[in-house]
Structures are given as C-alpha cells and as structure tokens.
N, C-alpha and C positions, 0 to 999 in steps of 0.2 A: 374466474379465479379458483371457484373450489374444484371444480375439474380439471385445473391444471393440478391443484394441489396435492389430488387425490388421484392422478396421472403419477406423480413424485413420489408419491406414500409406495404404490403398490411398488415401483421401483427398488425402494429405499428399505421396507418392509421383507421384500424378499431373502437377504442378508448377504448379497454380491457385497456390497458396495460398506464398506469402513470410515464413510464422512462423504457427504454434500460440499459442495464448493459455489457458491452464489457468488458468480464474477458480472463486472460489468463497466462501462466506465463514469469517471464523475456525472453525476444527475440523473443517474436513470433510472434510480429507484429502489438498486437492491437491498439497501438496508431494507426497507419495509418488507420486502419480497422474504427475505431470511428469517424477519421475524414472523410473518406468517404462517410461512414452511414449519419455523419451528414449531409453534401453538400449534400449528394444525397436526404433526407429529406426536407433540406430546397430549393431544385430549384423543389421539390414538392408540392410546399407552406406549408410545414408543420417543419418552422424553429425549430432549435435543436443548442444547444451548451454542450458543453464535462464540465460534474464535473469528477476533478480525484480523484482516490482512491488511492492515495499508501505516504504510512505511511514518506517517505523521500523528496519528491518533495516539500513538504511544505516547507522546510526552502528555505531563503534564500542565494544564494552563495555556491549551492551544486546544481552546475550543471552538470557536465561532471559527478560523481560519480553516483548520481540517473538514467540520461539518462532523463531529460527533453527534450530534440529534441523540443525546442519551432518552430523549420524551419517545423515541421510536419504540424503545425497547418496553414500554409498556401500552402502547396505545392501543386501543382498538379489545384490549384483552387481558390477560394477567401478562405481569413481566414474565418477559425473556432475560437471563440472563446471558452475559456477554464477557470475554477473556480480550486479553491484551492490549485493555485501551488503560491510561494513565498507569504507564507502567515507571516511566522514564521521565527523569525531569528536564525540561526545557533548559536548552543548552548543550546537552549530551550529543556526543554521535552515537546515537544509536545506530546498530547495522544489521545486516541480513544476517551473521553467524549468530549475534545475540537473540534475534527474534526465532532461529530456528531454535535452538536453544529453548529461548522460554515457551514456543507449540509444541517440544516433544514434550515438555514438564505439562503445562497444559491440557494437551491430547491424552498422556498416560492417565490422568487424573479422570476425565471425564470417562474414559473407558475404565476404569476401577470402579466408578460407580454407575455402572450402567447409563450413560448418556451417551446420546449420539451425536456427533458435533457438526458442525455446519458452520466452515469456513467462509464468510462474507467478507470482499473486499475487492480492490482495483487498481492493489499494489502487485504489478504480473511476478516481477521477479522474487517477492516474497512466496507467493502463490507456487511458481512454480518449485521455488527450492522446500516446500515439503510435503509436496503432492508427487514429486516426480524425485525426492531423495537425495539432493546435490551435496555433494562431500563439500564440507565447508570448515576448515581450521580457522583459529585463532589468528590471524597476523598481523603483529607486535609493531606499534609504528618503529619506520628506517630513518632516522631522522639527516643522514648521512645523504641519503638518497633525494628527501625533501628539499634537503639545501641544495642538491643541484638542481631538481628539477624546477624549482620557483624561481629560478633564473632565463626558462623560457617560455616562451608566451604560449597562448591557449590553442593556436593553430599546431606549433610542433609539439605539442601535448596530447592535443586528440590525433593526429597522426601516429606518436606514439604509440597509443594507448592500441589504433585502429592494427598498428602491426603485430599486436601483443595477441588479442581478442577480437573477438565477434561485436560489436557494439550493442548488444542487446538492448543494454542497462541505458535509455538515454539521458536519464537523469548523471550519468556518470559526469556527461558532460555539458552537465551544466552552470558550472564554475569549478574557477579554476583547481581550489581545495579539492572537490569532488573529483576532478581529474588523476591528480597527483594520488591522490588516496585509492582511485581504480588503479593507476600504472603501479602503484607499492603493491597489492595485491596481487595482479597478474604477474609482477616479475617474484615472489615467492612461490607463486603457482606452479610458473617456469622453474625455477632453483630448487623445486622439490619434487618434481614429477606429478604434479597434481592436476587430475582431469576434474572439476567441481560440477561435471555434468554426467557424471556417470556416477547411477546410481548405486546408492549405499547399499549393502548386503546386511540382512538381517538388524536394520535398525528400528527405533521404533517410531520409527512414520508410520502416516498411513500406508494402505500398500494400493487400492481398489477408490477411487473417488468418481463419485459421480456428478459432472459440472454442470451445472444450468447458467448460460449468460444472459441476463438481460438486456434486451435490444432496444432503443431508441434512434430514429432515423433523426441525422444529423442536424436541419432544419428544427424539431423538436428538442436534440439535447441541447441547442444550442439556445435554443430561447428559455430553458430552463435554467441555465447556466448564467446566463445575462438575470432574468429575476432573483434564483438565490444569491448570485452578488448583491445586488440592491437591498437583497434582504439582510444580508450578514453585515451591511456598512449600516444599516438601521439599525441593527441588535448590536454593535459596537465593535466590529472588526475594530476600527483605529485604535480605539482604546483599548482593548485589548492587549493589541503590538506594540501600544506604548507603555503597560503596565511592564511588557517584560521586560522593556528596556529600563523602565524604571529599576527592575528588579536588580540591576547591572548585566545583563547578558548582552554581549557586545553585539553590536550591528552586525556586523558580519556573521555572525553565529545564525542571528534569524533571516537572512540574509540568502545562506546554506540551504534552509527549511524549506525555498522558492515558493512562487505563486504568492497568495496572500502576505506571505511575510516576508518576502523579499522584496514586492513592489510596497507595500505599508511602510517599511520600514526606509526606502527610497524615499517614503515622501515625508516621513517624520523627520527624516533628516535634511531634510530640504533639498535633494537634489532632484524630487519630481514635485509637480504641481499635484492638488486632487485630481484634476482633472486627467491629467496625466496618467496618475496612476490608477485610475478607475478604466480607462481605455487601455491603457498595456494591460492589466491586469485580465480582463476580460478576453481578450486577445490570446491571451497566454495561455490561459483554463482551457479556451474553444481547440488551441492547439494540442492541449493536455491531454485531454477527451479525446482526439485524433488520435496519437499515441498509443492511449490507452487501447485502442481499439485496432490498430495496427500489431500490438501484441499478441493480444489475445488471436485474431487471427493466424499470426506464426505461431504459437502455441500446435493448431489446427495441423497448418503444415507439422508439426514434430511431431503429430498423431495422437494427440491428443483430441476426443469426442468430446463437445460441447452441444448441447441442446437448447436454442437460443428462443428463449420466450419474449 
C-alpha cells in the first residue's frame, strides 16, 4: 500500500493533475483507499480532503442504506474531512445539475485554501459530469408532458426515452418516475439545442484529473456485497427505512432511492416477505456492481485513463 501510495503522491505532487478521482464499484473498498491517499498526501504537506460522488449519500438519514461509514473517515489516523454527504433531506430529488452545482461551490473552496481534492465515489454519471464538464441547465418540471406520459407504460417509455439518448444513465430507467423525469430532460435538451456532453468552456471544473479505480474480481465483490448486506440488516437497515416512513415520506419516494430502500420498503409494506426482500435485494446490489463496472469501463472507451489498483 505505501508504495502504491507513494506511486500516487509523486503523480499527484508533480502539479499535472487539479484532483484525484478514487472510482470503484459498490464494496471494493475505495472509500478507505481515498482516505488513505488523503493522509498519506497531507503528512506530505500536500493537504487533500475527500468530495463524494455518489448520487444517495446526500440525503440526510439514509445511512446504513447508502453505506456512508462516516468511522472511515477517521480510522486508522487523523480525520479526513469529507464534502457532500448529508446535504439534502430525504425525500428530495436531488439531481445531477444540483450536485454539480454544489462540487463547483465545493471545489472552488478547497482550491482557495490550498487543498487538494480527491473525488471518491461509484456514482459514474455524477463522476463524469465534473471531471469531463457536461453543460447541464436547470429543467423546470413540464407537467403537461407528465400527464401524458404516465399514461403509458414502462416498455414505451424506455423506448422513448432509447430514441431521444444514449441510455447511459441506467438508473434512468429504473422506474417509472425516473423515466418520465429522463424523457422531460432529454426533450428540453432537444427544444433547446443542448449537447450536455460537450464540454464546458472556461468553467470552473476541474480541468486535469487523475483516476485510480479500485478493482475487485467479481467472485470477491460479490461475497463482500452479500456480508455487508447482513451487516447493515444487523445494524438496522429495517428500521431505519421505517423511521423514514415514519417521518411521512411516502413509499414511493424511498422507493425512487432503489436497492436498499426500495426492496425495505417492499417489505415494510407488505408486499415482500424478509425473505424476499433479502434475496432480491442482494440480487439487485450484485447487479449493481455489474453496472457499476460496465461504466466505468465505457468511461475507458471515451478515452478516459484509469489506473486500476
């Protein structure tokens, strides 16, 4: 480890590169990886703190389900501090233009005080809209539009959606809300000439990142994936997802959030067994991970260099 670590420094030390990107998919480790990098950076004098990328840590009181591990960011060492986790209250949709958004505010800040940042996370398409600069507007729900499209089902909506775009995003379509709310997007895209993949001119992203993915062979993410489940229904996944519905946040809402709160929340309302939902769930993750990983490799094709530890 400290010879990769010190493989990264001289990297990083050199002063190509404007921010680290510690990508990876769920269970493979990189939060611990990011916070090491950082310590190991900053007892170099070359202070660093962790922005997260991933699309669920944002809210707040969605901890055991995301896998925030805030005990990460101090173990083994002095804290590391960490940006844009509990930013958003559960419930919200939060989206990709607000999170880029709140990493230029973030990012400018740490560059004002001399810190070096180091983006950790395994949410791709956050990842790559501000490493790679995607022009990303405001779009104001159509609600004109919603009302016709919740009139048809999920097959002519991701064809839709498939004639509009690139299917990158595949959480887009993973229900139906999530659907409708890609196709209102893409068709303002369309009505406004907007390409959100060609990159921004003189903003203030980064411009130079250097990514390191953490790798885990399949077999291994998987049987990590299967324990930290067991681990997080022991530390109170359930109750958890039931506090928030306690809280009134409608089923559907946590529902949206997928994985953990969308199968939890299946079975707090009775239409899965534990059993059930302990088997889809896990199921789901192992597919998740896949995904994840399928990304990042088309990332590669787009020419982007990852150096995969």
């Amino acid at each position: 480890m400290e010879n990769k670590l010190g493989h990264i420094y001289n990297e990083l030390s050199g002063g190509t590169y404007d921010m680290a990107a510690v990508i990876g998919p769920t269970a493979s480790g990189k939060t611990a990886f990011a916070v090491s990098l950082a310590r190991f950076l900053s007892e170099k004098g070359m202070k660093a703190e962790i922005i997260s990328a991933d699309s669920r840590q944002v809210y707040k009181g969605m901890d055991i389900g995301t896998g925030k591990d805030i005990s990460e960011y101090s173990e083994g060492g002095a804290f590391v501090p960490y940006h844009l986790i509990d930013i958003a209250e559960a419930g919200e949709k939060y989206n990709l233009f607000r999170y880029q958004a709140d990493f230029i505010k973030t990012y400018a800040d740490l560059k004002r005080r001399g810190v070096f940042p180091i983006l950790c996370g395994g949410s791709g398409l956050y990842i790559e809209a501000v490493t790679k600069k995607y022009v990303l507007p405001e779009v104001d729900p159509d609600y004109e539009l919603r009302s016709m499209l919740e009139k048809k089902d999920m097959d002519e909506l991701v064809s839709m959606l498939a004639g509009m775009k690139k299917l990158h995003n595949t959480t887009d379509i993973d229900n139906k809300k999530r659907v409708i709310r890609a196709i209102e997007i893409a068709k303002y895209f369309e009505d406004h000439g907007i390409d959100p993949y060609n990159p921004q001119t003189g903003s203030e992203l980064p411009s130079d990142t250097k990514f390191i993915g953490i790798f885990v062979d399949r077999d291994e993410r998987n049987r990590r994936i299967d324990l930290r489940l067991e681990k997080r229904l022991w530390e109170g996944l359930v109750e958890e997802v039931r506090a928030l519905l306690d809280r009134g946040i409608p089923p559907e809402d946590l529902i949206y959030y997928g994985l953990e709160y969308k199968f939890v929340t299946l079975y707090l309302t009775g239409e899965l067994s534990y059993e059930q939902m302990r088997e889809r769930l896990a199921i789901a993750i192992h597919q998740f991970a896949k995904r994840q990983m399928t990304w990042f490799r088309g990332m590669e094709r787009r020419g982007i260099n990852i150096e995969w530890i």
